[in-house]
C-alpha positions, 0 to 999 in steps of 0.5 A: 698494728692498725686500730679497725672497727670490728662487728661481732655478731651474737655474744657467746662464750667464742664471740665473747672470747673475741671481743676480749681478745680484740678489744685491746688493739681495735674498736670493738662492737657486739651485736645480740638479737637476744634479750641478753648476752650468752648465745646457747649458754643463756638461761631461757625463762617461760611461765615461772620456769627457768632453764639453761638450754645450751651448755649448762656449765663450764668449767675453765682448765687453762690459765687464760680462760680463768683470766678471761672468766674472772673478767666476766665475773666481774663484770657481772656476765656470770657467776660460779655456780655450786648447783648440783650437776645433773642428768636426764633420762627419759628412762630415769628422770633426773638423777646426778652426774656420774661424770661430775666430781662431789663438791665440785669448784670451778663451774661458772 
């Protein structure tokens, strides 16, 4: 295959992916207008608060994206997370997830 230079645009999890993916045959550069890396899975911090206002976890369930996740790590562009996971309401206020499994591993 024919080595190209490539442009990505943003650094999110699927621009992420690409990069990785692309990287192996071409000439790859990502382009963030952010302060950092993550698109809507960043962190945004304002007057001593800080809060993730995209996805707040993820959790990979194929093999290939526990590949690519592992990569990441190390990297250092993210880390496991063992928080509590959590739901807002504007009836309850916060309060656990009922969808999230106790004890749970595996969430980035």
């Amino acid at each position: 295959a024919r080595s190209m230079r490539v442009a990505i645009q943003g650094s999110g999890v699927a621009a992420a992916a690409c990069a990785r993916r692309l990287r192996a045959t071409h000439d790859v550069t990502v382009f963030e207008s952010g302060r950092g890396p993550g698109g809507r899975m960043s962190t945004r911090r304002s007057d001593g608060y800080q809060w993730d206002h995209g996805a707040q976890y993820f959790s990979p369930k194929t093999d290939a994206f526990s590949v690519a996740v592992s990569e990441w790590v190390e990297q250092g562009w993210c880390d496991a997370w063992a928080g509590e996971h959590c739901v807002w309401s504007s009836e309850g206020g916060v309060s656990p997830d009922p969808k999230a499994a106790s004890g749970r591993t595996g969430s980035y």
